[in-house]
PDB file with one MODEL, atoms N, CA, C and O in Angstrom:
MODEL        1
ATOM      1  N   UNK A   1    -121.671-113.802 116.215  1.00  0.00           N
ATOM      2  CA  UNK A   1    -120.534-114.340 115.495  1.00  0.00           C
ATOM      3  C   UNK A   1    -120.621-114.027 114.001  1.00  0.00           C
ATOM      4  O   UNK A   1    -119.666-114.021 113.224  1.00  0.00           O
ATOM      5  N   UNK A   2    -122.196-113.708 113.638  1.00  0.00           N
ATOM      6  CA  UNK A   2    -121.865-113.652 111.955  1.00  0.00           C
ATOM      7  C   UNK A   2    -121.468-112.332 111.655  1.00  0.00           C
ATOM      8  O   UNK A   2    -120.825-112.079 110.636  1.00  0.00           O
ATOM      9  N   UNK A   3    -121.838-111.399 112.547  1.00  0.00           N
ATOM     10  CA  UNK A   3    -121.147-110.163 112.516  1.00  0.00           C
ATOM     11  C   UNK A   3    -119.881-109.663 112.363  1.00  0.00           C
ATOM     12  O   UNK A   3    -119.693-108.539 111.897  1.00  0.00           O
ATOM     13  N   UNK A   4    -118.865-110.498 112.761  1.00  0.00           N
ATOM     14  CA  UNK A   4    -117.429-110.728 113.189  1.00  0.00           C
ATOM     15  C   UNK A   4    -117.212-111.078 111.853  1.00  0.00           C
ATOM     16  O   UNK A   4    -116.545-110.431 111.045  1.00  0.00           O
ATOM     17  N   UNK A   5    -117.967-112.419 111.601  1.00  0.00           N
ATOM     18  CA  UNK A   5    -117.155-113.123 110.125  1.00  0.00           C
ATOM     19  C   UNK A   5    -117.720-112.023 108.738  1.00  0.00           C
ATOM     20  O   UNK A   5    -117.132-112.183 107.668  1.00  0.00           O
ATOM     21  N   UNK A   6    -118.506-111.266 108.785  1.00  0.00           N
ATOM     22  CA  UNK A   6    -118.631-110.532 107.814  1.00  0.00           C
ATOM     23  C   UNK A   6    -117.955-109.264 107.976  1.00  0.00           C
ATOM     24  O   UNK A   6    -117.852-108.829 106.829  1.00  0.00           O
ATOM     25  N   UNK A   7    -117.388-108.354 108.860  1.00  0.00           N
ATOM     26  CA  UNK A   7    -116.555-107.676 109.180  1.00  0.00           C
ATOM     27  C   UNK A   7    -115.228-108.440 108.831  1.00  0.00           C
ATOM     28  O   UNK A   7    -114.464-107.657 108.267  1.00  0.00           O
ATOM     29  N   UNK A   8    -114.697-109.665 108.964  1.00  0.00           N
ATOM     30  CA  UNK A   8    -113.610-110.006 108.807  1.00  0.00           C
ATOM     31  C   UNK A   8    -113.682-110.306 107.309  1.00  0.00           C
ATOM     32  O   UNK A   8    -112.647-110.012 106.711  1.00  0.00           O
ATOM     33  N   UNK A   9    -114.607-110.794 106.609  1.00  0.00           N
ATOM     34  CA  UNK A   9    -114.756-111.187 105.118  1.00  0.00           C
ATOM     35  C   UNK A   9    -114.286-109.698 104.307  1.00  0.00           C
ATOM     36  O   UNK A   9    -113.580-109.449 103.329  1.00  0.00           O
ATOM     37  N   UNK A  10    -115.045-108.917 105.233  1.00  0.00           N
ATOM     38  CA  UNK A  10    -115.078-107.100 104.024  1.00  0.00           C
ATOM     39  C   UNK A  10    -113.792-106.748 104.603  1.00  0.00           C
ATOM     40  O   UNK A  10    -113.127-106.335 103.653  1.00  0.00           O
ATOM     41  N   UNK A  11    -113.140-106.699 105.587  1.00  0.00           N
ATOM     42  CA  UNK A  11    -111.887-106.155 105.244  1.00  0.00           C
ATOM     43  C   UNK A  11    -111.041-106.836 104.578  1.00  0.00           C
ATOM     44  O   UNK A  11    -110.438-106.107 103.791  1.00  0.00           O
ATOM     45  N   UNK A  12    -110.548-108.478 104.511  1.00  0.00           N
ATOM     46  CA  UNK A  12    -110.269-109.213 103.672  1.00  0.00           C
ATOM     47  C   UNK A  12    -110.293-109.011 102.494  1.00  0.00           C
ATOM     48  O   UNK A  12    -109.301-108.786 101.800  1.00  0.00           O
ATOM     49  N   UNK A  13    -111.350-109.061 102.149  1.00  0.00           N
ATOM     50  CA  UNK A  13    -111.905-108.094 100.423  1.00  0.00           C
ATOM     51  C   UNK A  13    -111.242-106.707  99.941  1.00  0.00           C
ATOM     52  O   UNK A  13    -110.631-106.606  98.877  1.00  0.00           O
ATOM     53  N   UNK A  14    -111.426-105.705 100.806  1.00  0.00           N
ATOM     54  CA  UNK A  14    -111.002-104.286 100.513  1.00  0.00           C
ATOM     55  C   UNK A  14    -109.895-103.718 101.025  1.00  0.00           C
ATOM     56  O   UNK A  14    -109.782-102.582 101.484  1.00  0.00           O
ATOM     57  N   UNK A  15    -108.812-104.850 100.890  1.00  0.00           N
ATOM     58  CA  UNK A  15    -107.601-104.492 101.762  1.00  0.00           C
ATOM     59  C   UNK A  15    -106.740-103.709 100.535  1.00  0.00           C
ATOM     60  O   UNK A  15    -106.967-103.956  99.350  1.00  0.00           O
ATOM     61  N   UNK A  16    -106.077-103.074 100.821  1.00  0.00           N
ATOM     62  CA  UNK A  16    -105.215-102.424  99.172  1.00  0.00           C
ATOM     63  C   UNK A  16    -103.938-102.742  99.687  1.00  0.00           C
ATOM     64  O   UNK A  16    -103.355-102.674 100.769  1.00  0.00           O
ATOM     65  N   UNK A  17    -103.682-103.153  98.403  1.00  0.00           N
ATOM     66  CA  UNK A  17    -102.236-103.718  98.045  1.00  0.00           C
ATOM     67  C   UNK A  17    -101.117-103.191  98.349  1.00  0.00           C
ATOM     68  O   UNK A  17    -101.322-102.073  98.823  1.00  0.00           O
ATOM     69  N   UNK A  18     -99.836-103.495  98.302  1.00  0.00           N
ATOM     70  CA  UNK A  18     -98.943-102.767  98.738  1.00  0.00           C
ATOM     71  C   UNK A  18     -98.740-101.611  97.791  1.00  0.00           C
ATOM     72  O   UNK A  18     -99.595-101.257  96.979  1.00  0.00           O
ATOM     73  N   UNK A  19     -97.879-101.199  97.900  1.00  0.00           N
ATOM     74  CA  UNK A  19     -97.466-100.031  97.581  1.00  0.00           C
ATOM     75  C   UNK A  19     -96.673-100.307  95.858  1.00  0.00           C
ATOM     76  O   UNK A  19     -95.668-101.018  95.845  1.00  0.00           O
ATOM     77  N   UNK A  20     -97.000 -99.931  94.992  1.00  0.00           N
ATOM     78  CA  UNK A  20     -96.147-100.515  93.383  1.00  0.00           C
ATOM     79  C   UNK A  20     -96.776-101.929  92.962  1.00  0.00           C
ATOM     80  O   UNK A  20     -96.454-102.671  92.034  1.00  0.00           O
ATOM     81  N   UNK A  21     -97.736-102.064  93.900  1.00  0.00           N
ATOM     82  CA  UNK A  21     -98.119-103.944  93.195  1.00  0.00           C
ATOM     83  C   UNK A  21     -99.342-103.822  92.898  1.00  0.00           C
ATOM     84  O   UNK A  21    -100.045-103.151  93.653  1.00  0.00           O
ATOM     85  N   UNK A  22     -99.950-104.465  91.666  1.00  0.00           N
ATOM     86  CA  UNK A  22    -101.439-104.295  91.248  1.00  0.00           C
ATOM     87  C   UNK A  22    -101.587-105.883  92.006  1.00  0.00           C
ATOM     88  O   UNK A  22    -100.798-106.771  92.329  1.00  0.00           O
ATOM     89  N   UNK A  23    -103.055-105.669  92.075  1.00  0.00           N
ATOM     90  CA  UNK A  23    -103.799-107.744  92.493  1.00  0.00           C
ATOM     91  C   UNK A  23    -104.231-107.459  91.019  1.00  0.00           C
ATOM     92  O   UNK A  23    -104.793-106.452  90.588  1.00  0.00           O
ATOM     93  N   UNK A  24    -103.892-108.428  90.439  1.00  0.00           N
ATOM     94  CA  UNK A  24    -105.067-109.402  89.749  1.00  0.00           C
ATOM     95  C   UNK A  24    -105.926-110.187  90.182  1.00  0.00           C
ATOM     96  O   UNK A  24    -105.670-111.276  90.695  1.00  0.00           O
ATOM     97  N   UNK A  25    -107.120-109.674  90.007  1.00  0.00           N
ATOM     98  CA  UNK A  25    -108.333-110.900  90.637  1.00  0.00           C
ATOM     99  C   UNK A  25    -109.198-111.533  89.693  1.00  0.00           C
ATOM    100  O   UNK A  25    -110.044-112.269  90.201  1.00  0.00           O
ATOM    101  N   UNK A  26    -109.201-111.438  88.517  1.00  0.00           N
ATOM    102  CA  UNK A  26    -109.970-112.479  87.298  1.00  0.00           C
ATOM    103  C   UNK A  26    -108.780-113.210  86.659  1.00  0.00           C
ATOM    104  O   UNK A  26    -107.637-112.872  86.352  1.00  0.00           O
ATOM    105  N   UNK A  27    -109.785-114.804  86.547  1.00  0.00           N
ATOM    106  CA  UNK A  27    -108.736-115.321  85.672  1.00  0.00           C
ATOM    107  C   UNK A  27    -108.917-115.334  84.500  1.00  0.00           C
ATOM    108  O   UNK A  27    -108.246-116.126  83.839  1.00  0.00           O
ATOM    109  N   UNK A  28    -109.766-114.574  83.911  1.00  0.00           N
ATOM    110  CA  UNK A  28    -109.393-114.375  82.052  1.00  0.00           C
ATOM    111  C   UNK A  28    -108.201-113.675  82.356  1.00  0.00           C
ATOM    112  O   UNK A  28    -107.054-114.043  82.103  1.00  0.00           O
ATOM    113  N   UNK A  29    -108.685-112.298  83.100  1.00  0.00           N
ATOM    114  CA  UNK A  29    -107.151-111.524  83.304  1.00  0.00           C
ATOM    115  C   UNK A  29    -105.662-111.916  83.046  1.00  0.00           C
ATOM    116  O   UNK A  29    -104.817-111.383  82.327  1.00  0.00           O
ATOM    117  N   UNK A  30    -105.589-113.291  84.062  1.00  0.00           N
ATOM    118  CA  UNK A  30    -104.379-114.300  84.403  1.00  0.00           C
ATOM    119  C   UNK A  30    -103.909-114.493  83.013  1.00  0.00           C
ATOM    120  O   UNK A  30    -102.941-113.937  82.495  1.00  0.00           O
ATOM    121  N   UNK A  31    -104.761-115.399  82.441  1.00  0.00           N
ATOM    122  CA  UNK A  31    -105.036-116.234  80.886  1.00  0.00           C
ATOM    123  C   UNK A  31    -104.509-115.316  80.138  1.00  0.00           C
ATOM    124  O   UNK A  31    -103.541-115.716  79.492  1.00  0.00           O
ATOM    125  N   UNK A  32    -104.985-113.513  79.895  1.00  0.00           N
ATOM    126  CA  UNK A  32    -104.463-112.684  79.106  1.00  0.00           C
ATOM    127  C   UNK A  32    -103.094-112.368  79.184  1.00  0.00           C
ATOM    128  O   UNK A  32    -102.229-112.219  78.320  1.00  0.00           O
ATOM    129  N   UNK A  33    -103.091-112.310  80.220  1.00  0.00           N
ATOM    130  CA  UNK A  33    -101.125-111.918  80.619  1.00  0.00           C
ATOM    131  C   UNK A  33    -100.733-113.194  80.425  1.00  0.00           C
ATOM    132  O   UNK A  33     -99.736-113.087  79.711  1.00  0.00           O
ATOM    133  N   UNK A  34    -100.965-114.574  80.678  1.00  0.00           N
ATOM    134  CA  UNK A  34     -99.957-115.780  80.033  1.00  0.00           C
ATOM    135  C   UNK A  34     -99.248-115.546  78.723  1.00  0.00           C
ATOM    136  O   UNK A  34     -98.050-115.584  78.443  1.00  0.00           O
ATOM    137  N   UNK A  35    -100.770-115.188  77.691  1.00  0.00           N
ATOM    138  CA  UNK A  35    -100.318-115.406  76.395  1.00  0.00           C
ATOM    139  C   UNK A  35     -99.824-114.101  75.714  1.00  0.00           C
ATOM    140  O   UNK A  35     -99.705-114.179  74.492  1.00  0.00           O
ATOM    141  N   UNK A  36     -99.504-112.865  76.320  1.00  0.00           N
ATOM    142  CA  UNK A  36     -98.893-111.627  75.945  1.00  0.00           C
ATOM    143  C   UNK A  36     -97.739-111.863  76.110  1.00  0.00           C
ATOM    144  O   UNK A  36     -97.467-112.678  76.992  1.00  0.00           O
ATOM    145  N   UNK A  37     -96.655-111.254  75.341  1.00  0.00           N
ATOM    146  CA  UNK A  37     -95.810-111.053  75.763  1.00  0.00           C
ATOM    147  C   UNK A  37     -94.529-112.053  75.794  1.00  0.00           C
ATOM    148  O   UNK A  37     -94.795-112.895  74.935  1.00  0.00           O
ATOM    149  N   UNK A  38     -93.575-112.293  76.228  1.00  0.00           N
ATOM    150  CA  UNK A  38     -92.612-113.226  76.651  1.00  0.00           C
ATOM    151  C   UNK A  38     -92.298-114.049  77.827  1.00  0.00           C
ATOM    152  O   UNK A  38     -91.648-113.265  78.519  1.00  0.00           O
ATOM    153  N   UNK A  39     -92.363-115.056  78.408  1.00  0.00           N
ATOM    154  CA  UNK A  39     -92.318-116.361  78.711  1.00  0.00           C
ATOM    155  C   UNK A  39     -90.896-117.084  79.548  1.00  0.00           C
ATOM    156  O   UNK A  39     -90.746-118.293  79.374  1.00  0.00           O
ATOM    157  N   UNK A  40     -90.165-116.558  80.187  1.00  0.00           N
ATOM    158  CA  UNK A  40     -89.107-117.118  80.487  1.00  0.00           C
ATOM    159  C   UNK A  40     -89.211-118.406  81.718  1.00  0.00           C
ATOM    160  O   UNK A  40     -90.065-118.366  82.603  1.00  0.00           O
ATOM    161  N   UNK A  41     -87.992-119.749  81.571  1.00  0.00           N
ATOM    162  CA  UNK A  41     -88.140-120.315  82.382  1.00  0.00           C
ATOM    163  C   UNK A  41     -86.022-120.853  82.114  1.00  0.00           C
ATOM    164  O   UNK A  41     -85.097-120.827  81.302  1.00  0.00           O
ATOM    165  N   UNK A  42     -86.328-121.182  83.239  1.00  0.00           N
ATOM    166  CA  UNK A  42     -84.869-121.564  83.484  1.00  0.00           C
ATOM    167  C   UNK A  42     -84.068-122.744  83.985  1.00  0.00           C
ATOM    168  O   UNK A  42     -83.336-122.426  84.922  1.00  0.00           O
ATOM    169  N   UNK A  43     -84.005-123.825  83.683  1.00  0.00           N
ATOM    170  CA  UNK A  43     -84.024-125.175  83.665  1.00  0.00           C
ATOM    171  C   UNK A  43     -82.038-125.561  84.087  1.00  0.00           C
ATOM    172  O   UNK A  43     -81.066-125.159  83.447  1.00  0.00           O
ATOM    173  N   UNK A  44     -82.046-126.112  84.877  1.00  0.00           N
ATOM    174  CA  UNK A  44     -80.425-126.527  85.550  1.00  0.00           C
ATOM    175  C   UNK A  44     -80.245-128.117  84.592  1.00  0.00           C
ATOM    176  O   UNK A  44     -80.859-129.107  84.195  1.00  0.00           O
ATOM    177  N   UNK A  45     -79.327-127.649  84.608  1.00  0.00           N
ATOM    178  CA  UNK A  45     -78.925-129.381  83.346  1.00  0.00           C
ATOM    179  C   UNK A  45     -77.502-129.566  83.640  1.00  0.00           C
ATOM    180  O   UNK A  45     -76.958-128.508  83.955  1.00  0.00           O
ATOM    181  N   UNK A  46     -76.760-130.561  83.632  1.00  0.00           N
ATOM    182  CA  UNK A  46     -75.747-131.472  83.582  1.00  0.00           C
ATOM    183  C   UNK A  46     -74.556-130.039  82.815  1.00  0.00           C
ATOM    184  O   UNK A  46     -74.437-129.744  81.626  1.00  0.00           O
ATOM    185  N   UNK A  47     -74.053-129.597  83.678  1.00  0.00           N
ATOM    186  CA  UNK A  47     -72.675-128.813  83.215  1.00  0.00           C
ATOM    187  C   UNK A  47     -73.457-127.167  82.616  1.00  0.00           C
ATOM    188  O   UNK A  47     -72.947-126.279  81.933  1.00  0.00           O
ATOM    189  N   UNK A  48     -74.513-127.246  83.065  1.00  0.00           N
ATOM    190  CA  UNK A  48     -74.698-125.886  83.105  1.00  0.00           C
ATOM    191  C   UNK A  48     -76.275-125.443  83.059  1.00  0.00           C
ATOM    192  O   UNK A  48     -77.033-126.122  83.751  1.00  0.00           O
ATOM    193  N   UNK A  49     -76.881-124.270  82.240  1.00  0.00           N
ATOM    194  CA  UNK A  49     -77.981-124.412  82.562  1.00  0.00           C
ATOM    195  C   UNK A  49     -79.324-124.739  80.684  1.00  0.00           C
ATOM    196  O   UNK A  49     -78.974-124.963  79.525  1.00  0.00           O
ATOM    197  N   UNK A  50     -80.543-124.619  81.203  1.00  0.00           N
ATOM    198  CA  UNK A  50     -81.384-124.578  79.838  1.00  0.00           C
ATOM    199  C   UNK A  50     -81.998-122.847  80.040  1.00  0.00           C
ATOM    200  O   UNK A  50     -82.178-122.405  81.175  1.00  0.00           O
ATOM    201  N   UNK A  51     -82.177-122.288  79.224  1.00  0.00           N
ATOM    202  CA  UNK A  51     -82.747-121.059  79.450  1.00  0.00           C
ATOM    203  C   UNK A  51     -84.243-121.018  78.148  1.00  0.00           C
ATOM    204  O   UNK A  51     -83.925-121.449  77.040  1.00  0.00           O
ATOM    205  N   UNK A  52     -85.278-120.683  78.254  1.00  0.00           N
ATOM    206  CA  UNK A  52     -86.284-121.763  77.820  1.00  0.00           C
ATOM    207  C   UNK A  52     -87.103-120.100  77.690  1.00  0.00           C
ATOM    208  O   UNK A  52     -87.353-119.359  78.641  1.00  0.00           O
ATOM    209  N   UNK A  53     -87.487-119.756  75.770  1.00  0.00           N
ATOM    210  CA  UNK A  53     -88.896-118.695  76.197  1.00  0.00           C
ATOM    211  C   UNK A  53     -89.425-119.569  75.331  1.00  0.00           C
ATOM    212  O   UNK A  53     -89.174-120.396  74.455  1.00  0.00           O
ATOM    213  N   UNK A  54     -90.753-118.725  76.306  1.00  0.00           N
ATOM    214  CA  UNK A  54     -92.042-119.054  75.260  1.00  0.00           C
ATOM    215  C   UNK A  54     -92.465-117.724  75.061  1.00  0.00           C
ATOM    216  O   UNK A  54     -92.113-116.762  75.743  1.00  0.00           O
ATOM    217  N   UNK A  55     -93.660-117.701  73.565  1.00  0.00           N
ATOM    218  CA  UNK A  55     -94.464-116.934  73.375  1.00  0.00           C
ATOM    219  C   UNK A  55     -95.630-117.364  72.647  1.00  0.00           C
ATOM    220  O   UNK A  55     -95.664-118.540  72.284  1.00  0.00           O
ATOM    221  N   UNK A  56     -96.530-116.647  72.395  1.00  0.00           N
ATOM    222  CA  UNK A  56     -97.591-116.996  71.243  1.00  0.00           C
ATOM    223  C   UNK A  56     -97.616-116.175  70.505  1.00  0.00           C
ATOM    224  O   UNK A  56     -97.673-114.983  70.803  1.00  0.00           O
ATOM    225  N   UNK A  57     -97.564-116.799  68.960  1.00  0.00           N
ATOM    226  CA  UNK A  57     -98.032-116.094  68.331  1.00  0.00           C
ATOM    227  C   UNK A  57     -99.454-115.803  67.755  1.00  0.00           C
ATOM    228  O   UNK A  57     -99.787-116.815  67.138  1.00  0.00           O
ATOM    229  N   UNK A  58    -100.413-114.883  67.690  1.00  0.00           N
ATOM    230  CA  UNK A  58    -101.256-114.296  67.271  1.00  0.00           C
ATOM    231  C   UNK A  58    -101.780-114.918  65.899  1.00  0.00           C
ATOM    232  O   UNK A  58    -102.714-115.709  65.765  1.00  0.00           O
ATOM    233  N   UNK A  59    -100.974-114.385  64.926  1.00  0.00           N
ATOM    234  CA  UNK A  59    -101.060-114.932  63.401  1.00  0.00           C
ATOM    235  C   UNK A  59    -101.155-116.301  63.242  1.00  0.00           C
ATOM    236  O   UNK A  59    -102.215-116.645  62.719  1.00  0.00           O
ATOM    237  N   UNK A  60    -100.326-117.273  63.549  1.00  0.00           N
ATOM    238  CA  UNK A  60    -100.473-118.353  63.157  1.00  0.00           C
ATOM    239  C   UNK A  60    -101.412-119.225  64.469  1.00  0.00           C
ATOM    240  O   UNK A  60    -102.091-120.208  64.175  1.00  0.00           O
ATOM    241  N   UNK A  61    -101.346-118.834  65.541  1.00  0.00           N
ATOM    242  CA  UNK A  61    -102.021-119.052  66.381  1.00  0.00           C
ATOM    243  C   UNK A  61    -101.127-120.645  67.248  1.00  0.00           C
ATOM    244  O   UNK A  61    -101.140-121.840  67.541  1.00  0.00           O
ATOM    245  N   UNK A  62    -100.781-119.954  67.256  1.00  0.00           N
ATOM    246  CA  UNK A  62     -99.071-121.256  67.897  1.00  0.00           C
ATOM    247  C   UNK A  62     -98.229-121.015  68.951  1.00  0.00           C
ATOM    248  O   UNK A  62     -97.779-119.935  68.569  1.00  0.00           O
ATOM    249  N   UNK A  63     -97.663-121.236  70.041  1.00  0.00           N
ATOM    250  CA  UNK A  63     -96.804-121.163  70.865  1.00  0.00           C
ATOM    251  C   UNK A  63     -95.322-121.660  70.288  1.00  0.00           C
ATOM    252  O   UNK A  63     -94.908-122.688  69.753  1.00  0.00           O
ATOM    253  N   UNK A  64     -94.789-120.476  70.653  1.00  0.00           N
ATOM    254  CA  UNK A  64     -93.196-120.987  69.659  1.00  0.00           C
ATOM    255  C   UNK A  64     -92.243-120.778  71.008  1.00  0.00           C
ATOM    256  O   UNK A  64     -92.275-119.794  71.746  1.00  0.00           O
ATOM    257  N   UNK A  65     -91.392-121.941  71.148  1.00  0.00           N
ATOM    258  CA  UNK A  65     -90.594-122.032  72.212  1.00  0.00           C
ATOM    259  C   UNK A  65     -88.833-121.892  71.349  1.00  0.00           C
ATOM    260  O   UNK A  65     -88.603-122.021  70.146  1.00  0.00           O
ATOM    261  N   UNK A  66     -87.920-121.620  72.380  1.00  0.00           N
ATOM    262  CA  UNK A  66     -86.272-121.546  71.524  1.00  0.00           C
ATOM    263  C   UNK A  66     -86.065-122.203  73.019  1.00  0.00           C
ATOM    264  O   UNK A  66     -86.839-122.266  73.974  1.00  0.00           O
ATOM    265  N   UNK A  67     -84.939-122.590  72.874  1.00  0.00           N
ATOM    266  CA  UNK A  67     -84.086-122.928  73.952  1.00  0.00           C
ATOM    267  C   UNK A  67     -82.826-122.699  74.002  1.00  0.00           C
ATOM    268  O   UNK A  67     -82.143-123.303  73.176  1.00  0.00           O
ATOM    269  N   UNK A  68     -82.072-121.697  75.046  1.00  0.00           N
ATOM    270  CA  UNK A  68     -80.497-121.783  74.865  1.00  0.00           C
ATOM    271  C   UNK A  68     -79.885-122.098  75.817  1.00  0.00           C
ATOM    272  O   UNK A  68     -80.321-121.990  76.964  1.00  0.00           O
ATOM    273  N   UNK A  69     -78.754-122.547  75.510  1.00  0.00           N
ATOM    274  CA  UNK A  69     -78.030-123.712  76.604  1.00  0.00           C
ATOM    275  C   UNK A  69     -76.962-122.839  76.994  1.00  0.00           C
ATOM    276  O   UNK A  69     -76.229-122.479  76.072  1.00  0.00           O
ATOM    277  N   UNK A  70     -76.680-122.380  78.243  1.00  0.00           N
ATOM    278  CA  UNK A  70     -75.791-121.776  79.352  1.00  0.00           C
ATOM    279  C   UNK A  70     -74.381-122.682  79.303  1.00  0.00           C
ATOM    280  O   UNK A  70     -74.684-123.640  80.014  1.00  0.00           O
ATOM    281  N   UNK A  71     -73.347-122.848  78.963  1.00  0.00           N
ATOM    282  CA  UNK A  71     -72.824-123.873  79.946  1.00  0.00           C
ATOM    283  C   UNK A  71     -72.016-123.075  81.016  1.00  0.00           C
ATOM    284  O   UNK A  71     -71.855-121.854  81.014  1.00  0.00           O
ATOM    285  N   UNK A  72     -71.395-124.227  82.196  1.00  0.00           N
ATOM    286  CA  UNK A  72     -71.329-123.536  83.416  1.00  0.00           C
ATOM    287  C   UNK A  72     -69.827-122.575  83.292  1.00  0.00           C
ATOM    288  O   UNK A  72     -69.399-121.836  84.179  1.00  0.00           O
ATOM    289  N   UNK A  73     -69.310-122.776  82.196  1.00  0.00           N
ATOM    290  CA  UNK A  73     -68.125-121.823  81.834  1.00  0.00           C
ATOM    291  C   UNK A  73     -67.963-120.669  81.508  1.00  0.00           C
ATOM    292  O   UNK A  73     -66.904-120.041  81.535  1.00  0.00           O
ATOM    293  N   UNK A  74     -69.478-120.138  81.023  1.00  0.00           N
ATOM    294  CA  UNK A  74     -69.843-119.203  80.180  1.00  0.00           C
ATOM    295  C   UNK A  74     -70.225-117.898  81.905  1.00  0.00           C
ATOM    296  O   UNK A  74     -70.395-118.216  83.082  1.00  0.00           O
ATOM    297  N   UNK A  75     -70.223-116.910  81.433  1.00  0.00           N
ATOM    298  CA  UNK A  75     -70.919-115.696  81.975  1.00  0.00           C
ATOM    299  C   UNK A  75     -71.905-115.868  81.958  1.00  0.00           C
ATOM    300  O   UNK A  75     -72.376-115.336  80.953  1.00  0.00           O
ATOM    301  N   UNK A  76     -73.009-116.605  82.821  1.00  0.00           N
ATOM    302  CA  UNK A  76     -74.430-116.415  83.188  1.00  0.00           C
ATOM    303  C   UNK A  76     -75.213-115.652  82.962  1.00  0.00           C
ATOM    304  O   UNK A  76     -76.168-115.938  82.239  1.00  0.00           O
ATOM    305  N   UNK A  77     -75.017-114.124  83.649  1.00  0.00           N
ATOM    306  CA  UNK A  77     -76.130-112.651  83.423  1.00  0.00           C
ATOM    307  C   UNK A  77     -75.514-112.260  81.849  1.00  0.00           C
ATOM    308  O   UNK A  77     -76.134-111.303  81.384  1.00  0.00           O
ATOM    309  N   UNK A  78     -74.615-112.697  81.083  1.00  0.00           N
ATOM    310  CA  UNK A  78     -74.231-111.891  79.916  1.00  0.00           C
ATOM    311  C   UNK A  78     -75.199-112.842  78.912  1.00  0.00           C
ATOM    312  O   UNK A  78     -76.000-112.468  78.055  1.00  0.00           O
ATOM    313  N   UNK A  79     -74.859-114.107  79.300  1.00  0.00           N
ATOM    314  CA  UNK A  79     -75.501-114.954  78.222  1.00  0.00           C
ATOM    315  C   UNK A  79     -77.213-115.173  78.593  1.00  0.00           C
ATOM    316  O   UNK A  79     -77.865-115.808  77.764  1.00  0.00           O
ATOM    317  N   UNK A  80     -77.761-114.765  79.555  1.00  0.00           N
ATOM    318  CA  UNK A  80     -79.153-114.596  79.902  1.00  0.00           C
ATOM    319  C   UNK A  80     -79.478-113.339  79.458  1.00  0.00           C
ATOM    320  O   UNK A  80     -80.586-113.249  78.929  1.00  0.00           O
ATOM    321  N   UNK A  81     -78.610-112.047  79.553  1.00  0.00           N
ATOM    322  CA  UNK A  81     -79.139-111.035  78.621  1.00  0.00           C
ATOM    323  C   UNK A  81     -79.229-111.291  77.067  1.00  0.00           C
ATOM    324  O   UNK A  81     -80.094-110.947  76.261  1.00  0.00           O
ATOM    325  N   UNK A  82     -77.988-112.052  76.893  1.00  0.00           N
ATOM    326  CA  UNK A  82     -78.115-111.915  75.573  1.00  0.00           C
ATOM    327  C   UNK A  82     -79.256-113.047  74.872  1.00  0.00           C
ATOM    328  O   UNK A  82     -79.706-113.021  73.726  1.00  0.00           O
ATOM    329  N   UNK A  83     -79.405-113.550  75.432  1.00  0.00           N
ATOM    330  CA  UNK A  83     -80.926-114.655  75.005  1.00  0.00           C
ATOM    331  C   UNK A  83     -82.249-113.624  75.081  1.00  0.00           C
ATOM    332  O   UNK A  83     -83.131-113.731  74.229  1.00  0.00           O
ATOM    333  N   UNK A  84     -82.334-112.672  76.092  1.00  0.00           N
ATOM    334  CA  UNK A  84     -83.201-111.833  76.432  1.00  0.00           C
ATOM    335  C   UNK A  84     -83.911-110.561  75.059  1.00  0.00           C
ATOM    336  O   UNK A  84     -84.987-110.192  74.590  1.00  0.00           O
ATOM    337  N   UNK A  85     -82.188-110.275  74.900  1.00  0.00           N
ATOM    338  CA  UNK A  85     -82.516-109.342  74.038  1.00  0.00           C
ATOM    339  C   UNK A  85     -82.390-110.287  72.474  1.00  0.00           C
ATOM    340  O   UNK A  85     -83.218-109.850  71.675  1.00  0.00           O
ATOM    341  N   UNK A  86     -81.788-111.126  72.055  1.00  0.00           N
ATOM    342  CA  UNK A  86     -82.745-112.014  70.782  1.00  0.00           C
ATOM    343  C   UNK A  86     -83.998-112.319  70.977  1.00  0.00           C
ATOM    344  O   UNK A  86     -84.695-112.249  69.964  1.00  0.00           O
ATOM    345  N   UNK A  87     -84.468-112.604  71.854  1.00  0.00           N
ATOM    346  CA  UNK A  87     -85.961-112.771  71.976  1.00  0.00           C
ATOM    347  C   UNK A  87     -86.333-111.343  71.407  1.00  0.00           C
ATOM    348  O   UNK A  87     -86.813-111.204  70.283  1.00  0.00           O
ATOM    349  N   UNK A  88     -85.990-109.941  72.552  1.00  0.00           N
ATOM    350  CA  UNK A  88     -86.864-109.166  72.138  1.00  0.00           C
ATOM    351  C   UNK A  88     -86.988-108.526  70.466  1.00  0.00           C
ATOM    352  O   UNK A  88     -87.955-108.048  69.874  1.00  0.00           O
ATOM    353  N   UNK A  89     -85.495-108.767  70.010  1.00  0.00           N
ATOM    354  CA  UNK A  89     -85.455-108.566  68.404  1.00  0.00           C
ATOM    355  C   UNK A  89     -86.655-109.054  67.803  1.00  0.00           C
ATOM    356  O   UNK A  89     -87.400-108.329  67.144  1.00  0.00           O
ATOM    357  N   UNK A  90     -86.922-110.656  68.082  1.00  0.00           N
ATOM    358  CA  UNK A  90     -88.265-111.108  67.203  1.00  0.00           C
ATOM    359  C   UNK A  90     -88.925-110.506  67.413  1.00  0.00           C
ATOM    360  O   UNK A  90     -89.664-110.535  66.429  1.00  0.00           O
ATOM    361  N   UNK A  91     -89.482-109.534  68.394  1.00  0.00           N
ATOM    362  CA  UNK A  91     -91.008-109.729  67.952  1.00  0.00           C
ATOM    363  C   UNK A  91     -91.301-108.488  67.108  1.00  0.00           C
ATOM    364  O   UNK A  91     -92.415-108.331  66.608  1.00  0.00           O
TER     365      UNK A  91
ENDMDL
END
């Protein structure tokens, strides 16, 4: 039987990923990609939505959040791009 479970452990282990997808397997790794980069989350609220980034900054050593408010009247994908691309202006 321990033969089996270590045959089943190593292919488990050395299986490769699909096809276009990396694994991450360390969590400093994880931790590094949190704080790179941009942050989106998307929050449903009373007559429309919250659209929510985060980032960190480096220099001051701070997480700086904006928040912009969707309402449900508005064009959704126009006003989520356009939050998208003010974000990317800052950085």
């Amino acid at each position: 039987m321990n033969w089996f479970k270590q045959k089943l452990r190593d292919w488990l282990l050395h299986e490769k990923p699909l096809r276009g997808m990396e694994v991450i397997q360390s969590a400093s790794t994880r931790d590094h990609l949190r704080n790179e980069g941009l942050n989106f989350t998307l929050h449903r609220a009373v007559g429309g939505h919250i659209f929510e980034s985060r980032k960190y900054n480096e220099k001051t050593d701070r997480h700086e959040n904006t928040l912009y408010m969707i309402h449900e009247d508005q064009d959704f994908a126009k006003q989520v791009a356009q939050a998208i691309m003010l974000e990317q202006m800052k950085l």
